[in-house]
C-alpha positions in Angstrom: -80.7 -4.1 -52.5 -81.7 -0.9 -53.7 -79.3 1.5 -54.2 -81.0 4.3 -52.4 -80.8 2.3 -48.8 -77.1 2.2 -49.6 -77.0 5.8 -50.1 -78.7 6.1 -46.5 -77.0 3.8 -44.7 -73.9 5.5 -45.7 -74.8 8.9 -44.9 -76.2 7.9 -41.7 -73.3 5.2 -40.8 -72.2 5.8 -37.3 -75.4 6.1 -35.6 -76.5 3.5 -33.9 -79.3 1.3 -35.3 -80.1 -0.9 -32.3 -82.6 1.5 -31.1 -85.3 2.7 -33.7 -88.3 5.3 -33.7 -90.8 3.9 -36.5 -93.7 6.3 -37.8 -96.5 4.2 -39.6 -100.3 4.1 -39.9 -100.5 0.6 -38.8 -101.1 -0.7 -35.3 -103.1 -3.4 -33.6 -101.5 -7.1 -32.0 -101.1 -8.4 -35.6 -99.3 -5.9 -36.9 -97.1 -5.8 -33.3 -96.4 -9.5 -33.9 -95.2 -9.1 -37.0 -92.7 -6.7 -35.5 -91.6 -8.1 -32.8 -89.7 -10.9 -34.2 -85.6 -11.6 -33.3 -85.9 -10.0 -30.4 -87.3 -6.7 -30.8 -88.3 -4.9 -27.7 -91.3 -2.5 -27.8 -90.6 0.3 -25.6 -93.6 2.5 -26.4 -96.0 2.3 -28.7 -98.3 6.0 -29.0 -100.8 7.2 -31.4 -99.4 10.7 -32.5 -101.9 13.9 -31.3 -103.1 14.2 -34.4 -104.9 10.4 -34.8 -103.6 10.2 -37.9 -100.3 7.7 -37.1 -98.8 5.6 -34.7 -95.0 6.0 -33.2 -93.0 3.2 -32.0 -89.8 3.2 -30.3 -88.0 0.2 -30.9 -85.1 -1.5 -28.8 -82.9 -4.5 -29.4 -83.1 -4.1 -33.4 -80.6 -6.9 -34.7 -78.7 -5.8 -37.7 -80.1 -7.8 -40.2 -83.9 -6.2 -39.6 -82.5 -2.9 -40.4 -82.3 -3.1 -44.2 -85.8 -4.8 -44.3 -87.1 -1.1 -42.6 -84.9 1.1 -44.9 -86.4 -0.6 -47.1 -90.2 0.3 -46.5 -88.8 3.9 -45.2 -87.7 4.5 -49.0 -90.7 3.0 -50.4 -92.5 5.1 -48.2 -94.5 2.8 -46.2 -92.8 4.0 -42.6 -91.1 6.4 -42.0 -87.3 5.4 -40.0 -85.9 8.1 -37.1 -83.1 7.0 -35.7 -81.5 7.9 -32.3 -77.6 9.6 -32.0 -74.9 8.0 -29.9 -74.6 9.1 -26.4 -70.8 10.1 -26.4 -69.3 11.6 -29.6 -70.9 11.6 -33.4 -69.9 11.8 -36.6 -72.8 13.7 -37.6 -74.7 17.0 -35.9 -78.3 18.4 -37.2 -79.8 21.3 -36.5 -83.4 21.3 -36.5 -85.5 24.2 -37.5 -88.7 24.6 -36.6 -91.4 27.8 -36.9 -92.4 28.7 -33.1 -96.2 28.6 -33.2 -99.3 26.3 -33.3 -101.3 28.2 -35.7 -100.6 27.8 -39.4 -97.0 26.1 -38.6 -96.2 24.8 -42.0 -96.8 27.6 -43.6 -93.5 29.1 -44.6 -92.7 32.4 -42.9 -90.2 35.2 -43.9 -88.1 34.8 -41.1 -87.7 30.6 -41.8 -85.7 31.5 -45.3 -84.1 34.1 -43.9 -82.8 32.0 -41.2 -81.9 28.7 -43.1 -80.0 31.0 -45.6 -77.9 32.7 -42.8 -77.2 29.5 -40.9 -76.3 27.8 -44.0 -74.1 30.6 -45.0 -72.4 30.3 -41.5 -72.1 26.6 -41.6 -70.3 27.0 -45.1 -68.0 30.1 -44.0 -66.4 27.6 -40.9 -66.1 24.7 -43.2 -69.4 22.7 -42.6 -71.7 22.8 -45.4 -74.8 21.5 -44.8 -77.4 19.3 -46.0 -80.8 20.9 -46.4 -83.8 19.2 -46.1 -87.4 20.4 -45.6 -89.1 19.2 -42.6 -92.7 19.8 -43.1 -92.6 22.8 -40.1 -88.8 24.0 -41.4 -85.8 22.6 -42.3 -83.4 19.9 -40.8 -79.8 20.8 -41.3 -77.0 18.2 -41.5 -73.5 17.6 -41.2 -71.1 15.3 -41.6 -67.7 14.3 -40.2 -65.0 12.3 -41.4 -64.8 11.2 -37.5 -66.9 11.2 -34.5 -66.5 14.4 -32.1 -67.5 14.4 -28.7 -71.2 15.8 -28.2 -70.1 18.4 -26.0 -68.0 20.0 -28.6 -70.5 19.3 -31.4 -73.2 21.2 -28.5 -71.1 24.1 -28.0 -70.4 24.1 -31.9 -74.4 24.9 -33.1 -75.1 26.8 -29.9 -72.6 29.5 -31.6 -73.5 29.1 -35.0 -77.6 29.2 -33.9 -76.6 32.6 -32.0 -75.2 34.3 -35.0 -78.2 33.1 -36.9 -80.1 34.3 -34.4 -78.3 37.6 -34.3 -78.4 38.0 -38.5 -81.9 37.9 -38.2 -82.2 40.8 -35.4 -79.8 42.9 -38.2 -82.3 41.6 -40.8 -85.3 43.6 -38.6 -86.4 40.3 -37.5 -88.0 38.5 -34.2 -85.6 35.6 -33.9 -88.6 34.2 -31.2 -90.4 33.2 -34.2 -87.7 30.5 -35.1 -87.4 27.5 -32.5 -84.4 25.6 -33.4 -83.0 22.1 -31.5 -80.1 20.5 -31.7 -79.4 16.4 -32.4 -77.2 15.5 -30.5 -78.5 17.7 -27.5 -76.6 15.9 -24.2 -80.4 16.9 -22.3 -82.3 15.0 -25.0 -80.3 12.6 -26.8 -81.7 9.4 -25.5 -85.5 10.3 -25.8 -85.6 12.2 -29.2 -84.6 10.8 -32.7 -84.8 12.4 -36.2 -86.4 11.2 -39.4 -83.9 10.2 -41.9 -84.0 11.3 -45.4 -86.1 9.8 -48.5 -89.2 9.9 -46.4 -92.6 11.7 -46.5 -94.0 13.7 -43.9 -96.8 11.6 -42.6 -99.4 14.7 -41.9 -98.8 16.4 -45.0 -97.2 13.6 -47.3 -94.6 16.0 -48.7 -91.8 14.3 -49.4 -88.1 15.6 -48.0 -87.1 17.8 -50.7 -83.6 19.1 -50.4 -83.1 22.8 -50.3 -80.7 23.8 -52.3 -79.1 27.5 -52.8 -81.5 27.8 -55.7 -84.4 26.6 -54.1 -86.2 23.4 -53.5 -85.5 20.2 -55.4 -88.1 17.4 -56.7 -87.2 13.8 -55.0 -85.7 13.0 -58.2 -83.4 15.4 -58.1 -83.4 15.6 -54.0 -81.5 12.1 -54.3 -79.1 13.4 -56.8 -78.5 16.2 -54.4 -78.3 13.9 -51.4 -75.8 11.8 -52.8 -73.7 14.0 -54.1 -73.7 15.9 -50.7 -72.6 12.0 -49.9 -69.4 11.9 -51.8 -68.2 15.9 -51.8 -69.4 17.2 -47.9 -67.7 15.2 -45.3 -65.8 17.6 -42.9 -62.2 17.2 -42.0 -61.1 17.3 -38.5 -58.6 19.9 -39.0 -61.7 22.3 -40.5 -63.9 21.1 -37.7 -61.5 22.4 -35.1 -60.9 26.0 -36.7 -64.7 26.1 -37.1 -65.5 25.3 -33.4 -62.5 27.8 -32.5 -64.4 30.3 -34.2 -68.1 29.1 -33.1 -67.1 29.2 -29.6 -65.1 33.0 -29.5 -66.8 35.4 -27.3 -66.4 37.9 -30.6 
């Protein structure tokens, strides 16, 4: 198998792979009954706003199909979103997006200002993140050595996303032009998934570069990056729980 669907479904291990949101630019009954095999359950099928690819959510996803679409998701024929669990995780994202329709992957001041203070804050309570460009902004993961509950992980990025928020008011900034959402969100968690790393955005083909302090990496060196954020970044309980304490002070 090759090694970089390993490095995936290790990183991502824990999240459940029943259920699966597949981007592609193919559609039509053949390509549906190709997919539908071993008891795969369509739930909706969508062409996205733009025209330019299809979306479907996929239920009932035995085991042994989901190596076969790691694979194409690494080769870059799909691209794979999966869904979190609905109780407790062992991995949170925050995902940054810029707050407008005009122009919205064009990189604004406030976007690096804001990854760099949220990334900063992540670090300072023990959770450095994973940084990976979006195509509208950056999608900002971490991981734990055990599940938490997703209340806790909420209440976690809701404090850390207001001192971002708050950094960037200090910084003369209008935090309104930064949306962020969270994964796992208790309001949203069983209709929105995110798109796991090693893809390519399917609008702008870019493919998801890692940010590092230094700037962004090439996908050679974005899977370098991403695997040794693999081995080195997994957060202890102990430093998740002084972390929360201090995400969730009313200083």
């Amino acid at each position: 198998m090759d090694n970089r669907v390993d490095l995936i479904k290790e990183f991502y291990q824990g999240l459940p792979t029943n259920r699966v949101k597949l981007e592609t630019f193919h559609y039509g009954f053949d390509f549906l009954e190709k997919l539908l095999t071993d008891g795969i359950v369509l739930r909706y099928g969508e062409r996205y706003i733009t025209g330019r690819f299809y979306k479907y959510k996929l239920a009932n996803v035995p085991k042994e199909r989901i190596d076969g679409l790691l694979q194409a998701h690494v080769r870059k024929e799909c691209n794979v979103c999966l869904y979190f669990d609905g109780n407790a995780n062992g991995l949170f994202c925050f995902n940054l997006d810029i707050n407008h329709k005009v122009n919205n992957t064009v990189m604004i001041p406030e976007m690096a200002v804001a990854v760099t203070l949220l990334r900063d804050i992540l670090a300072g309570a023990g959770c450095e993140p994973l940084v990976i460009a979006s195509g509208r902004g950056y999608h900002c993961w971490c991981r734990l050595d055990a599940p938490v509950s997703n209340e806790r992980l909420h209440k976690f990025m809701l404090g850390a996303m207001a001192r971002t928020f708050y950094g960037l008011q200090q910084n003369g900034m209008d935090h309104r032009k930064i949306k962020a959402n969270f994964y796992p969100d208790p309001r949203t968690q069983d209709t929105v998934s995110l798109r796991l790393f090693g893809s390519e955005h399917m609008n702008t083909k870019l493919f998801s570069q890692v940010l590092s302090r230094e700037g962004l990496l090439d996908e050679a060196a974005s899977w370098k990056a991403f695997e040794e954020h693999l081995r080195r970044h997994a957060i202890i309980a102990e430093a998740f729980d002084a972390g929360y304490a201090s995400m969730t002070s009313a200083a």
